[in-house]
KESE-847069 format. One line per field, with one value per residue (C-alpha): residue number from 1; residue in three letters; x negated, y negated, z. Coordinates in Angstrom, 1 decimal, decimal comma. Layout:
% residues N
k: [NUM|...]
r: [ala|...]
east: [X|...]
north: [Y|...]
up: [Z|...]
***
This chain:
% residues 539
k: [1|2|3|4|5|6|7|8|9|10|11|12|13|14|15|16|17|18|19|20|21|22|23|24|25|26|27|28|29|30|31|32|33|34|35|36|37|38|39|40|41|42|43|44|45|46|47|48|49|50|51|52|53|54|55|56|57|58|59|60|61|62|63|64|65|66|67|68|69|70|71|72|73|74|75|76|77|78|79|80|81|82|83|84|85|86|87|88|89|90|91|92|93|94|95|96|97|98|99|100|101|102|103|104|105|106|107|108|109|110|111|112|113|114|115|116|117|118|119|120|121|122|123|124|125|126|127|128|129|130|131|132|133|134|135|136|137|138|139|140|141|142|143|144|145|146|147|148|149|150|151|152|153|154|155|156|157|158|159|160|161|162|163|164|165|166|167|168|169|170|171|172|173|174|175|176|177|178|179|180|181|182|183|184|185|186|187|188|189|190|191|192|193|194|195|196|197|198|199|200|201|202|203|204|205|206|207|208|209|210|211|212|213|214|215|216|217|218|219|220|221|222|223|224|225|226|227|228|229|230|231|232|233|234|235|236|237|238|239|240|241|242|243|244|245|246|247|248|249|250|251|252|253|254|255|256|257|258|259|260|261|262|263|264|265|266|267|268|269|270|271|272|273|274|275|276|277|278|279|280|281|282|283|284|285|286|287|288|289|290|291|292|293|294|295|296|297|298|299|300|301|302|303|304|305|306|307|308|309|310|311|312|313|314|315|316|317|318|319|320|321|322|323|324|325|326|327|328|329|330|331|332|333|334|335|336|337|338|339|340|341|342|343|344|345|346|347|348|349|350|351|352|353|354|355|356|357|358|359|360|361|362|363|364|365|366|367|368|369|370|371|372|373|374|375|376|377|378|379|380|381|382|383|384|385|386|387|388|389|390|391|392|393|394|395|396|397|398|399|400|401|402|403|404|405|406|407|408|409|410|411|412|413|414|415|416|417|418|419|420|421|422|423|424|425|426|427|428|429|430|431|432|433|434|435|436|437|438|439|440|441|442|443|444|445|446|447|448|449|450|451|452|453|454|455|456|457|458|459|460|461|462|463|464|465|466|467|468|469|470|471|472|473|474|475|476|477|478|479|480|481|482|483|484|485|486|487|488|489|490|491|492|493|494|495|496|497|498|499|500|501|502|503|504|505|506|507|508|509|510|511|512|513|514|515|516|517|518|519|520|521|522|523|524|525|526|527|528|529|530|531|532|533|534|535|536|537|538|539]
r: [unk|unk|unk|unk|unk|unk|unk|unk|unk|unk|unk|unk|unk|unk|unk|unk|unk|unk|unk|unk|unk|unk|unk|unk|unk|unk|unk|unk|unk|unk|unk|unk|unk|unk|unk|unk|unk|unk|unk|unk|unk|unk|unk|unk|unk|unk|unk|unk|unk|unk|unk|unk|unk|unk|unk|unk|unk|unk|unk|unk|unk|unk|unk|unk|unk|unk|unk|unk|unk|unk|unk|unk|unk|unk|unk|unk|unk|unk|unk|unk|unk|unk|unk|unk|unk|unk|unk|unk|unk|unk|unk|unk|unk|unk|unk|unk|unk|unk|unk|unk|unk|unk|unk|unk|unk|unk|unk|unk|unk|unk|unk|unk|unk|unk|unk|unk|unk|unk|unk|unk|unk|unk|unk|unk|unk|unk|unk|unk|unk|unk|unk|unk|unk|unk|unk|unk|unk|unk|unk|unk|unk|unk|unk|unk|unk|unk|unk|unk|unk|unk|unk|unk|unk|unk|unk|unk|unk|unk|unk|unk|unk|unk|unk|unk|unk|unk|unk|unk|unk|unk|unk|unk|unk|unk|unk|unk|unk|unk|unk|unk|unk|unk|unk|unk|unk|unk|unk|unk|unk|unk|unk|unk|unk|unk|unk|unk|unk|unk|unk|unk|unk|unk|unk|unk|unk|unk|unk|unk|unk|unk|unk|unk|unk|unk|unk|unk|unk|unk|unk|unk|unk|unk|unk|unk|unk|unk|unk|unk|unk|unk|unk|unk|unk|unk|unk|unk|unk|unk|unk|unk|unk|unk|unk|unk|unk|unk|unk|unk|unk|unk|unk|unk|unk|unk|unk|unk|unk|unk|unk|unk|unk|unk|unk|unk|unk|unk|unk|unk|unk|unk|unk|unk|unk|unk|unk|unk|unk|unk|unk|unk|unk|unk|unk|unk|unk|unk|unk|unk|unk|unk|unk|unk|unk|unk|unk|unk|unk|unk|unk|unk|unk|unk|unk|unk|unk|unk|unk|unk|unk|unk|unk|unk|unk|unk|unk|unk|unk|unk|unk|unk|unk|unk|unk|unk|unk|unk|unk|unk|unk|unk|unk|unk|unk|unk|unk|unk|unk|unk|unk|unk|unk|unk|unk|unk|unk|unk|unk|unk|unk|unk|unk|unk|unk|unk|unk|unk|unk|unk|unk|unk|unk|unk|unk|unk|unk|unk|unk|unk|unk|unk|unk|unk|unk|unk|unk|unk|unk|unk|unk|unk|unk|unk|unk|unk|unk|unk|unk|unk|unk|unk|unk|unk|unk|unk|unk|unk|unk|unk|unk|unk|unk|unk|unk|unk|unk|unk|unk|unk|unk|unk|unk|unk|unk|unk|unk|unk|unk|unk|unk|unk|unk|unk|unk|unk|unk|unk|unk|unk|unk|unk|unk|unk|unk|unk|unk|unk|unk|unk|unk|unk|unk|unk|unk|unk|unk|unk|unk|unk|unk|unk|unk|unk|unk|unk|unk|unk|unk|unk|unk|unk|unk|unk|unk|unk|unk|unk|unk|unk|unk|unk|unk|unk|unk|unk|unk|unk|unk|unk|unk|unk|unk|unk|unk|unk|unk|unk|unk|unk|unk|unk|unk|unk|unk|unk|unk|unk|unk|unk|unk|unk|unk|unk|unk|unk|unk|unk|unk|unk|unk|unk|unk|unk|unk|unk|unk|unk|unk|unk|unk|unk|unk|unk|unk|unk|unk|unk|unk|unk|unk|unk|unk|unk|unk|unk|unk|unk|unk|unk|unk]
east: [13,7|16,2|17,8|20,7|19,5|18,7|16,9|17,2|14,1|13,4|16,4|15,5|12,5|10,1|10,7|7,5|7,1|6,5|2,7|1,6|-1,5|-4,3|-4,3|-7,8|-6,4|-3,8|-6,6|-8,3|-5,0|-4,0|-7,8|-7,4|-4,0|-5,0|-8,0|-6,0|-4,4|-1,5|-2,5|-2,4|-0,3|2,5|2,1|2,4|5,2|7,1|6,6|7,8|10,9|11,7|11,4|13,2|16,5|15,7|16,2|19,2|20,6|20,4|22,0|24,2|24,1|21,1|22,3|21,9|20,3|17,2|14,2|11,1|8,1|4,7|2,0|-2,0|-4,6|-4,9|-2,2|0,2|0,4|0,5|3,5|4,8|5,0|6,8|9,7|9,4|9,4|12,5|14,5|14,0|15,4|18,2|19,5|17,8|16,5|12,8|9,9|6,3|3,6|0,4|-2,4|-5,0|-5,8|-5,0|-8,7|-9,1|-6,3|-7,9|-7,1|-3,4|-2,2|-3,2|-1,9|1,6|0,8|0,4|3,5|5,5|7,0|4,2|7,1|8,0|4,4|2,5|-0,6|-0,1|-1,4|1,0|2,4|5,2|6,4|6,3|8,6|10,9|11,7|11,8|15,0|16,7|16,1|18,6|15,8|12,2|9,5|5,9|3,5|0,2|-1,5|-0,8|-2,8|-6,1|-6,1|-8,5|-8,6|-6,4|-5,0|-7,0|-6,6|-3,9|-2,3|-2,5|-0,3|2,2|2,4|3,1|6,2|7,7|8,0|10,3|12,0|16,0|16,8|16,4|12,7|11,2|7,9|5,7|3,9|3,9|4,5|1,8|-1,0|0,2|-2,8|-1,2|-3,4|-2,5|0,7|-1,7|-1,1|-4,2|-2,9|-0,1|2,6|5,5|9,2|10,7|14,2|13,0|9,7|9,4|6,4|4,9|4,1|4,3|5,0|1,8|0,9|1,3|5,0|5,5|3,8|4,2|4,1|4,1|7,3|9,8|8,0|9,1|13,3|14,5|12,1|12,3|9,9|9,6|8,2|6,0|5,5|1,5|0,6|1,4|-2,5|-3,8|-2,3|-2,8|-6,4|-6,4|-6,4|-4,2|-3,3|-0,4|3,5|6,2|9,3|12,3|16,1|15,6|13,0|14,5|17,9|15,8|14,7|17,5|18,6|22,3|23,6|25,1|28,5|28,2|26,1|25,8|24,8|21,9|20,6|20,4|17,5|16,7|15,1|13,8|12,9|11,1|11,4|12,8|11,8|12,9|14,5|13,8|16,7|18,0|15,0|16,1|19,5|18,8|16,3|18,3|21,9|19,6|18,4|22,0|23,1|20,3|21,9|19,7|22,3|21,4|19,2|18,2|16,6|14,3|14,1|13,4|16,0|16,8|18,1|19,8|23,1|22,9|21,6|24,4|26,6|25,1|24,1|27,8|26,5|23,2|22,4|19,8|17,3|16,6|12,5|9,9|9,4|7,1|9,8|8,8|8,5|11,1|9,1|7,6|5,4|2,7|4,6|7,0|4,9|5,7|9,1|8,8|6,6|9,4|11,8|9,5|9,3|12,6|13,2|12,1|11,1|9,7|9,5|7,2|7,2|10,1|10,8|8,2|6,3|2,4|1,9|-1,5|0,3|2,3|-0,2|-2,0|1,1|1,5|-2,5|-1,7|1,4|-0,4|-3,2|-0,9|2,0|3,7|5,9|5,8|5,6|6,7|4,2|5,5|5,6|4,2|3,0|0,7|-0,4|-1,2|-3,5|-5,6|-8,0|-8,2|-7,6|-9,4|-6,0|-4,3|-7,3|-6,8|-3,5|-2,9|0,8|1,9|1,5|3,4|2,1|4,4|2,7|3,6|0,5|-0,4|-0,8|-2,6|-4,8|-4,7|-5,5|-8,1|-9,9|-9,5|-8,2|-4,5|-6,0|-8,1|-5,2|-2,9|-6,0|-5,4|-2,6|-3,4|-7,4|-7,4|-4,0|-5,4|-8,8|-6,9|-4,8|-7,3|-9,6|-7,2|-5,6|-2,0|0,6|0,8|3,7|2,2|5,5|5,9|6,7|6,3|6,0|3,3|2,9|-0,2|-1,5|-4,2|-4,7|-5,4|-1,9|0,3|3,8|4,7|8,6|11,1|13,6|14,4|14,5|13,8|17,0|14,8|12,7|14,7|13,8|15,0|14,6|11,3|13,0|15,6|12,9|11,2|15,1|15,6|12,0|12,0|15,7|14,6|11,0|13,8|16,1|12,6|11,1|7,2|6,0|5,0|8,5|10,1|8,2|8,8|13,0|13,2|11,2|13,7|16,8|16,3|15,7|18,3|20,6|19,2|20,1|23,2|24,0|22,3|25,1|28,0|25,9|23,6|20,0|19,9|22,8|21,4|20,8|19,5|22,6|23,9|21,4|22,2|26,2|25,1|23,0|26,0|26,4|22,9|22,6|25,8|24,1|21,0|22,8|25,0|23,1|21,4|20,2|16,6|13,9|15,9|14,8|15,7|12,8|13,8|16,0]
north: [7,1|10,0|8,8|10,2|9,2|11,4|10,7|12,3|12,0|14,5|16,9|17,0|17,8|14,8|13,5|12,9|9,0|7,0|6,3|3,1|3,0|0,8|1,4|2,8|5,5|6,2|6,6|9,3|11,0|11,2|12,9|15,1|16,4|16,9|18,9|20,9|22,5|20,0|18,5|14,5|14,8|16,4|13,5|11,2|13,1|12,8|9,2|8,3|10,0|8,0|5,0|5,6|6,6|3,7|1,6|3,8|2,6|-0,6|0,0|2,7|4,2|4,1|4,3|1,4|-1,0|-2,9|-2,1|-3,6|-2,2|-3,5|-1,7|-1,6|1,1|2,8|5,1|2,3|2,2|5,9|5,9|3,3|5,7|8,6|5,7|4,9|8,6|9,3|5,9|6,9|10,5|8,7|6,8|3,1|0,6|0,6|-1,6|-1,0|-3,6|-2,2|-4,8|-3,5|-1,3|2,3|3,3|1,5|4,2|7,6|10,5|11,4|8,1|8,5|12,0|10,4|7,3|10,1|11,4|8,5|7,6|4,8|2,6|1,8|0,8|-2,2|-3,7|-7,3|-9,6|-12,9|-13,5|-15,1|-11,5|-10,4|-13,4|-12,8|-9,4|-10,2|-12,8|-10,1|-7,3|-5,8|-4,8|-5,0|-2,5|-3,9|-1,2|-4,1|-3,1|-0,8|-0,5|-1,0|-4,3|-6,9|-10,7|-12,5|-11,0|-12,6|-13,0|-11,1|-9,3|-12,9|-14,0|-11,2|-11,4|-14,5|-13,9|-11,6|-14,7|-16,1|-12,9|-13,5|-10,0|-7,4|-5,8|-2,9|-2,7|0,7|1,3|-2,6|-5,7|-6,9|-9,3|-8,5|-6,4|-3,8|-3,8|-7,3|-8,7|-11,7|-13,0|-14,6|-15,8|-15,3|-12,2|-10,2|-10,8|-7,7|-6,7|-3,4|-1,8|2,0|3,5|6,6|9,4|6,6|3,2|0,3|-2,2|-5,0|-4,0|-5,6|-8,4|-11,9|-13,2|-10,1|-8,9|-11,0|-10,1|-6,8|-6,3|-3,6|-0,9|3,3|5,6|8,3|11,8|12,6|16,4|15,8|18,1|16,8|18,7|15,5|12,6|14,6|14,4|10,7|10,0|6,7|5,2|2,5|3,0|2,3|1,3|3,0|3,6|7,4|6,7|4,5|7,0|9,5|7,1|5,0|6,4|8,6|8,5|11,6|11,6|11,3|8,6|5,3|2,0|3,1|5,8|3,5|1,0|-1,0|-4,1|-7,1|-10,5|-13,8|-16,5|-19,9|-23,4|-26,8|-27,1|-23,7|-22,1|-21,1|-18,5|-17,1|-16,5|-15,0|-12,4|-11,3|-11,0|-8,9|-6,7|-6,0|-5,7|-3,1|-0,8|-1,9|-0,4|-2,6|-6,3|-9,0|-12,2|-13,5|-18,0|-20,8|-20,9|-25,0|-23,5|-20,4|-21,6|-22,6|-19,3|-17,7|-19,5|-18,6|-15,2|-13,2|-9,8|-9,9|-10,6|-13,2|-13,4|-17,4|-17,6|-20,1|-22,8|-25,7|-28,8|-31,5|-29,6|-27,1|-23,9|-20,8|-21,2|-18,6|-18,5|-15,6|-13,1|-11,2|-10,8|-10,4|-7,5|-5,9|-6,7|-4,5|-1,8|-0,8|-1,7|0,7|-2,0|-5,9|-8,2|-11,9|-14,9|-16,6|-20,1|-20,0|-23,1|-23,5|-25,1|-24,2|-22,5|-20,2|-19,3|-18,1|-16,1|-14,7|-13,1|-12,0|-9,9|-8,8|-7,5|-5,7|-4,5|-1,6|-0,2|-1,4|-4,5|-6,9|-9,9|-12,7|-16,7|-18,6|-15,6|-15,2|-18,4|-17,5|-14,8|-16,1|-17,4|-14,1|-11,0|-9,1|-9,1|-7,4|-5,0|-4,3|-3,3|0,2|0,6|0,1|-2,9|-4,4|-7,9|-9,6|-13,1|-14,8|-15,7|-19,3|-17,1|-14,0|-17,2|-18,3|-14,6|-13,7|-16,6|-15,7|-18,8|-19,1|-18,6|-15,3|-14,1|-14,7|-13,5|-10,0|-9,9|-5,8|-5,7|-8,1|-6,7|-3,4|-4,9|-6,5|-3,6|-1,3|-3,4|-4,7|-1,2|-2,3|-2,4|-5,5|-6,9|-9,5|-11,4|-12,6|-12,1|-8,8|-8,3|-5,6|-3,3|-2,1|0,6|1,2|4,7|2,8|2,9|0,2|0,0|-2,3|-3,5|-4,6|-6,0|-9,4|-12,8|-16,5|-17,3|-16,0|-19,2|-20,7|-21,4|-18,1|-14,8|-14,4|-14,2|-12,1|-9,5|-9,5|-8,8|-6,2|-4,4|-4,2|-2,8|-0,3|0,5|0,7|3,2|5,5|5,0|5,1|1,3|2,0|3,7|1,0|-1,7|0,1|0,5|-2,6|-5,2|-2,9|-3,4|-6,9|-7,9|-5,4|-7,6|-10,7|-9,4|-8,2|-11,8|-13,8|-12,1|-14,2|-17,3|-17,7|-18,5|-21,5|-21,7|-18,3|-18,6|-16,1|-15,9|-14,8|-11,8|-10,1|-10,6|-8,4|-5,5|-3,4|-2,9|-3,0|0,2|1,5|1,0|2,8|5,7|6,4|5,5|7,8|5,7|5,1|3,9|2,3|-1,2|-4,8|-6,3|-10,0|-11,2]
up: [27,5|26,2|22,4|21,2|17,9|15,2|11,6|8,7|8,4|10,8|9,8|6,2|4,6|3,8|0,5|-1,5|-1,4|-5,0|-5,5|-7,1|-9,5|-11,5|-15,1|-14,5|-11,9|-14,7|-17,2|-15,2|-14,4|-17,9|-18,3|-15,5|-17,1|-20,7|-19,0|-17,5|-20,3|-21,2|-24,8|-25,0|-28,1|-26,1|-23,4|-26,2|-27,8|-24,1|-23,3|-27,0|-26,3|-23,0|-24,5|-27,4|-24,8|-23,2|-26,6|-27,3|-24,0|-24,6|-28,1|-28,2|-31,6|-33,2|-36,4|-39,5|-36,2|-37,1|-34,8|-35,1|-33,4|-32,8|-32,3|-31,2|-31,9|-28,7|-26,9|-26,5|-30,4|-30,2|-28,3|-30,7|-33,7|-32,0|-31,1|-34,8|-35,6|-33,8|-34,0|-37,6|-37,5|-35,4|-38,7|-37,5|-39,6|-38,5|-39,0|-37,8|-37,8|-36,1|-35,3|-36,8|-40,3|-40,6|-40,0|-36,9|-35,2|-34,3|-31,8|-31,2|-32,0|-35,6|-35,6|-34,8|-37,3|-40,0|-39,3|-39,8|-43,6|-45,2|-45,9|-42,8|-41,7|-42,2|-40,8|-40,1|-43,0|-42,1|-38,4|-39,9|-41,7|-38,4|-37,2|-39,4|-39,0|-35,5|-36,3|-37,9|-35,7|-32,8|-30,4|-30,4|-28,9|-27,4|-27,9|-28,2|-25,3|-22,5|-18,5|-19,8|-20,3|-18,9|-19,3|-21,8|-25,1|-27,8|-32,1|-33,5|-30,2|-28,8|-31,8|-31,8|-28,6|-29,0|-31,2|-29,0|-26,4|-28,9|-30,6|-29,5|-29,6|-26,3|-25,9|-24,6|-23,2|-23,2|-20,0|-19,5|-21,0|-23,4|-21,7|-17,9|-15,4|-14,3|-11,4|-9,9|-11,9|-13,0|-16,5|-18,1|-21,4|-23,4|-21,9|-23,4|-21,5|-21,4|-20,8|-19,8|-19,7|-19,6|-17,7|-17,4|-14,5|-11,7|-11,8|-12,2|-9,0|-11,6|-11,7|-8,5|-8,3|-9,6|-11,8|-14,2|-12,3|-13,4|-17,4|-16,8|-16,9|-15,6|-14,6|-15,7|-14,7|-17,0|-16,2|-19,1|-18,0|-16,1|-13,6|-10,2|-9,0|-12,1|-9,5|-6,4|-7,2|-7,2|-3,6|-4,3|-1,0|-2,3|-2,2|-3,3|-0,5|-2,4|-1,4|-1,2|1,3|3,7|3,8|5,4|8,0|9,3|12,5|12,8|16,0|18,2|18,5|22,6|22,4|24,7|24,7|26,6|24,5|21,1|22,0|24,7|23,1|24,9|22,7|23,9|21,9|22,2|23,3|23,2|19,3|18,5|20,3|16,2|16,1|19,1|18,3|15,2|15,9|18,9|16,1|13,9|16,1|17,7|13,8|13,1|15,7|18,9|21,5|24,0|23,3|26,0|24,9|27,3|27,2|29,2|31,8|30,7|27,4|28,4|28,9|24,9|24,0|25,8|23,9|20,7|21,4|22,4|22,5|23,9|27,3|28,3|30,8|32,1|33,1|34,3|32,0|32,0|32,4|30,5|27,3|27,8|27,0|28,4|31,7|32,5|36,0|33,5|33,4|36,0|35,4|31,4|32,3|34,8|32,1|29,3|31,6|30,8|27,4|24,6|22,0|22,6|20,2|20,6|19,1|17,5|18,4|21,4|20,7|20,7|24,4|25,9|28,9|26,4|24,4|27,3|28,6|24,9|25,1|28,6|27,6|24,6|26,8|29,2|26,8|27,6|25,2|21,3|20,0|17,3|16,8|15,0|14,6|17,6|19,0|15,7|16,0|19,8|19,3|16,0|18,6|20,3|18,3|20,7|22,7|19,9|19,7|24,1|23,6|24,3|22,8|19,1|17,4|14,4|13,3|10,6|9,8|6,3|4,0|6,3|9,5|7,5|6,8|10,7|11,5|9,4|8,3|4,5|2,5|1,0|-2,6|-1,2|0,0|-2,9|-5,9|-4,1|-1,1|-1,0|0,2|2,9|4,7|4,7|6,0|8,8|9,6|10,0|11,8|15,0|15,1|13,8|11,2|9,3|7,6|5,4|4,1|0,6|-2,7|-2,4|1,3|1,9|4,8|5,3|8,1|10,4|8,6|5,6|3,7|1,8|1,2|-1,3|-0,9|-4,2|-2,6|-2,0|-3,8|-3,7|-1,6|1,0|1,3|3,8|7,6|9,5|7,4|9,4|12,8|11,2|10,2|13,7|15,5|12,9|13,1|16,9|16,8|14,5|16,8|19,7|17,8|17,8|14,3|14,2|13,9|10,2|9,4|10,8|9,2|5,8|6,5|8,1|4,9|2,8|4,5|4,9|1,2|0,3|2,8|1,1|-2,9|-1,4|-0,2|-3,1|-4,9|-3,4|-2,3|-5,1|-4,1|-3,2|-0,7|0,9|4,5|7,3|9,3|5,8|5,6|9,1|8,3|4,9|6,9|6,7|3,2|2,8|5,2|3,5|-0,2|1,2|2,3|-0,2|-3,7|-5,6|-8,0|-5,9|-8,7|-11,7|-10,7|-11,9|-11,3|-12,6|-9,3]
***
């Protein structure tokens, strides 16, 4: 159908989306770069100097403050000094403690230890020195252990680490917080809270995932000066969603435009008790900009959903009477009904009868234009992907971690030890996007891409916010957004509307009628921020 629907998207130039990295695929970028010509001392030099704004930030004058900096013998110590070094030049108070002796610290991080006056550094002989100085200082810098870590922190990091979890004063972590993986956000032993962490070149995977997330503040990415040919070299197939992003993508429309020519979306969902889920996926999709939205139900409940539902028409169908839900005697006329709309979207509220899960698999089958798969619908097809996989048109599944479990026949704790591998496993093999919701959410493509989302908080655990997502996804499909675009904007949008909310409910009164009546200032905040990567990480 013709849109009158444009995208910036498409009228801009693409911007360059925000990789995410393992500390080892940071190792061999930092390698590629130094051989390349740019010296590691300079690198060094550069990522010092970030953190030490980043301290003077939280600060202000830098002058007579007390800051006490703990460092390790690799590059994360490196990086130490120079903040030492220039904190110092700056007028500050400082105070090094390095974990190890003198001799232990080689390559450019001894270069920069050299540099520094001897009074000011001192290897750690008593971890109660250390806690004092800690009581008396203003701010605190973690430079134990950067990206390389693996398993716990043990003997002396393991005890300064230690007395940063109960310093008072503000800290600032280099590259990441001491004793988190920056490849999975798992913390094995003892971690580092940070009120900000500083990181280098692009931001870590660990960053985003919890628990390390909430040990690292407020996130700043620095630029540290390395090639971008050193990341392009990586092949790294992980993103980051960001605000910049999803401003290029949400649609503008024409000025002459009509109901007709913003989205035609069509929704099935509803049974007996369930008429809530309904309701809400067709209010967010008519809130994300769907121009026009019909909600297909069993015809017992549509005078309720009409109530409900103001805006959106509804379309009454067969239903099996005893139990008040869907009867495989609809599927002729949900499939006329899909013929016109631009966008469909299954699941919410639809109940797990036999005789609806066998109309769900036969409208899978025979779909004809694209799709959001959620909730019952999920729950309908575990037993027979191979519907998903017949399906000619554009899928997007968007199951939380139980049905990724359903669906792929990983366990809970498989899923949780590492959420990014099997999603991408599971995309790839049906042939369609998944949106595997949680804490983050992750999107994950048939090509073999993940999208990693920071929005959203724990307010969101609350019956709903799924079958606000689906309403909101298939408005955005509808608008004309590719279905891994839309997934992207829509996960976003929706835990932008959430944080936006969270604000004036708190968390625990947040519902998900309040996150659609908060899409407009999320959409608004998208559009017109430019601050799209300084992240607080500890909602």
């Amino acid at each position: 159908m013709t849109q009158k629907i444009s995208h910036r998207a498409h009228d801009l130039a693409p911007s360059p989306m925000i990789e995410l990295i393992t500390g080892s695929q940071m190792a061999s970028i930092d390698h590629r770069a130094i051989d390349s010509g740019v010296p590691g001392i300079e690198l060094m030099e550069a990522a010092g100097q970030g953190v030490t704004r980043a301290v003077e930030n939280l600060l202000g004058e830098l002058q007579n403050r007390h800051i006490v900096i703990l460092c390790g013998k690799g590059n994360n110590g490196g990086d130490g000094f120079v903040i030492a070094r220039q904190a110092a030049q700056s007028g500050a108070k400082v105070q090094v403690f390095t974990a190890t002796s003198a001799r232990e610290i080689t390559g450019d991080a001894k270069t920069n230890l050299d540099r520094l006056p001897p009074d000011i550094v001192q290897p750690v002989d008593r971890i109660a020195t250390v806690q004092n100085a800690l009581t008396n200082a203003d701010i605190a810098v973690d430079a134990l252990l950067g990206t390389g870590i693996q398993g716990p922190p043990r003997g002396i990091y393991a005890e300064l680490i230690d007395a940063l979890t109960r310093a008072q004063c503000p800290i600032v972590a280099v590259d990441i917080p001491s004793g988190l993986n920056a490849d999975t956000g798992k913390i094995e032993g003892p971690c580092a809270t940070a009120t900000c962490t500083v990181t280098f070149a692009l931001p870590r995977i660990g960053h985003f995932f919890y628990p390390g997330r909430a040990q690292c503040g407020k996130l700043h990415l620095i630029d540290i000066g390395i090639p971008r040919s050193a990341i392009e070299s990586e092949r790294i197939s992980t993103y980051l969603i960001d605000n910049r992003r999803c401003a290029r993508l949400l649609p503008q429309r024409e000025p002459n435009a009509h109901k007709g020519d913003c989205g035609r979306v069509y929704i099935l969902a509803g049974s007996v008790g369930l008429t809530g889920a309904a309701a809400l996926s067709a209010n967010a999709a008519l809130k994300g900009g769907a121009g026009l939205v019909t909600l297909g139900v069993p015809k017992s409940l549509n005078d309720i959903l009409e109530t409900k539902v103001t805006e959106a028409m509804t379309h009454p169908l067969p239903e099996i009477k005893k139990v008040r839900c869907l009867s495989l005697r609809a599927r002729g006329e949900i499939q006329r009904a899909c013929r016109t709309a631009d966008s469909i979207a299954i699941g919410p509220g639809l109940g797990t009868h036999r005789e609806t899960v066998e109309l769900i698999r036969r409208l899978v089958r025979d779909c004809v234009c694209p799709a959001v798969i959620d909730a019952d619908a999920l729950n309908a097809l575990a037993g027979d992907l191979d519907a998903i996989r017949a399906c000619e048109t554009p899928l997007v599944l968007t199951p939380h971690i139980g049905e990724f479990a359903r669906l792929t026949g990983y366990s809970i704790a498989e899923i949780q030890r590492d959420p990014i591998a099997p999603a991408l496993e599971f995309a790839s093999n049906i042939g369609a996007t998944t949106v595997l919701k949680g804490a983050p959410t992750i999107v994950a493509t048939p090509e073999g891409e993940t999208h990693i989302n920071p929005t959203g908080n724990p307010g969101m655990a609350t019956g709903g916010t799924g079958d606000v997502l689906t309403g909101l996804l298939a408005a955005l499909i509808g608008q004309g957004l590719t279905p891994s675009d839309a997934a992207c904007t829509a996960v976003y949008l929706h835990g932008l509307a959430a944080d936006i909310a969270a604000k004036k409910t708190g968390h625990i009164s947040l519902i998900a009628s309040d996150i659609i009546e908060n899409f407009a200032a999320a959409i608004h905040q998208i559009r017109n921020s430019t601050d799209y990567f300084d992240l607080n990480l500890t909602t």
